[in-house]
N, C-alpha and C positions, 0 to 999 in steps of 0.2 A: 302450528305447522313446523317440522324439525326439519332442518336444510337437510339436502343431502350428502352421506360420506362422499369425502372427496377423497379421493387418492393424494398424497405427499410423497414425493419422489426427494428422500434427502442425498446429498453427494461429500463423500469424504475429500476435505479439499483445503486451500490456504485462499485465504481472501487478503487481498495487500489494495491499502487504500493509502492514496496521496495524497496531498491537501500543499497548493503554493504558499508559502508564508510570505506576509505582506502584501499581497495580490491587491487588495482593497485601494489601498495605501499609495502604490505604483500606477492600477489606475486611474484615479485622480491626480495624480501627479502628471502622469503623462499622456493622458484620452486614451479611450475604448479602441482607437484605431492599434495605438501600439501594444496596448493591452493584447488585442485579438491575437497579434503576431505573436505572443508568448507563447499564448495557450495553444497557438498550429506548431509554434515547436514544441512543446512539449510533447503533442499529440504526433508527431513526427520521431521524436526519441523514443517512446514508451512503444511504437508501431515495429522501431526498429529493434529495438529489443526483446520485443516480440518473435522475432521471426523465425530462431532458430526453436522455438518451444512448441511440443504436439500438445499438450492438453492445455491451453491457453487462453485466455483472451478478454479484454473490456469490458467489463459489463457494464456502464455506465459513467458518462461525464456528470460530474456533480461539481457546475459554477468554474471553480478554477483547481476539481481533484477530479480524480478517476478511481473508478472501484475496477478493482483486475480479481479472478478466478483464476486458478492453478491444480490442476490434479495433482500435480506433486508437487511440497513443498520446495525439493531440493531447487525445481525450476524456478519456483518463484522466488527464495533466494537471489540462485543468479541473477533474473531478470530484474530486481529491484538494484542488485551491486551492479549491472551494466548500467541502467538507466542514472545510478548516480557518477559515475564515470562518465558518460555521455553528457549529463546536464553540467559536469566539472569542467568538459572540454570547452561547452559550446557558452560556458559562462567566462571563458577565458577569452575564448572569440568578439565578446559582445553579443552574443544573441539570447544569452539569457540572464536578465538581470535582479531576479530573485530567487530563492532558495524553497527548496521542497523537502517537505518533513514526508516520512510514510511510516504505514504498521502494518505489520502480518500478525494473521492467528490462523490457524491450522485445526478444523473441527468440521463437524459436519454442519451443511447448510442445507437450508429448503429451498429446491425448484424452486421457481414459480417462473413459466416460461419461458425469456431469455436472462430470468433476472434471482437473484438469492436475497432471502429473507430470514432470518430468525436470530438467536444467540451469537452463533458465532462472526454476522455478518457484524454482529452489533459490539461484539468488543474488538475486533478490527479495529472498526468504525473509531471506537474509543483509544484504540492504543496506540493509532496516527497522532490522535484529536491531543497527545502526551507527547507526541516527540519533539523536539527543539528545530532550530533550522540548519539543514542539512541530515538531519539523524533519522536512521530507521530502526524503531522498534520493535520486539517481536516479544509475542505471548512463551510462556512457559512450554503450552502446547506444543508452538511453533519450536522449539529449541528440542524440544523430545522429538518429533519427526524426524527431524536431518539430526540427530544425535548421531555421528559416529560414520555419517555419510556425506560428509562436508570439511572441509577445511580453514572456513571460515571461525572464528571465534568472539565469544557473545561474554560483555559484560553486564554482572547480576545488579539489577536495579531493587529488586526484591516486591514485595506485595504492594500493591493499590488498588486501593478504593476507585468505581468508575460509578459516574451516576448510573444507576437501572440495572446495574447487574449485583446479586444479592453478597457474594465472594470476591475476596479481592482476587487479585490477578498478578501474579508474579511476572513483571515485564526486566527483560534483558537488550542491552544497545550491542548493534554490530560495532565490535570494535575497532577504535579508528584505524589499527592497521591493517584491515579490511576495504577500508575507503579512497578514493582518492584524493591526494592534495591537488594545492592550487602552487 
């Protein structure tokens, strides 16, 4: 019996995935209560950063990261350098006491109804799973999109190797004077 064709709705798009570094770590050190309270702020930052964006939004908490969609890279850009300016401010405050790596890639993903699926979700996924604490990396791809429409500037990491994908991946860092200090 041959399943039937399904329709695949792919969407040209930037997939920026976070990941808390040390999260594990923090909470055993300090219980799941204060843990919890991280992760409502972070989910409070990334909401507010959100806001001023039209093609936007969450697609999924994963443990102590977030997978975010963007129609346009340029926005997700911004909303990744708001959110590390906000999580700089609010770690000066006390309220957030560990640091967040993220990665963007910019390609086409697969629907799958509130949620994206395929290659590109998946070197993202990988180019986070590479950044240091505090750093957000970004694919080759992602640096061609906003070429020439951004003002931020990107240091060349150059090729790697990611498990499961066949071609290395040319990853570049937002560079620090893009970032905010402490």
């Amino acid at each position: 019996m041959n399943a039937p064709d399904v329709a695949v709705e792919t969407r040209l798009g930037s997939i920026l995935f976070t990941d808390l570094v040390g999260f594990t770590e923090y909470t055993d050190a300090v219980g799941d209560a204060a843990a919890l309270r991280v992760l409502d702020e972070q989910a409070s930052i990334v909401r507010s950063s959100l806001a001023d964006s039209s093609d936007a939004r969450v697609i999924k908490e994963l443990g102590d990261g977030l997978m975010l969609w963007f129609g346009s890279p340029i926005e997700a850009l911004d909303v990744a350098i708001r959110v590390q300016h906000a999580l700089t401010d609010a770690r000066d405050a006390g309220r957030f006491p560990v640091s967040m790596r993220m990665g963007l890639h910019h390609g086409e993903a697969v629907a799958r109804g509130d949620d994206f699926i395929g290659r590109t979700v998946n070197i993202a996924s990988r180019v986070s799973d590479l950044a240091g604490p505090g750093e957000l990396l970004v694919s080759e791809a992602f640096v061609g999109a906003v070429d020439g429409r951004t003002s931020a500037t990107f240091e060349e990491i150059g090729p790697v190797h990611m498990k499961g994908v066949s071609d290395p991946v040319w990853l570049y860092r937002l560079a620090t004077s893009n970032m905010p200090h402490s």
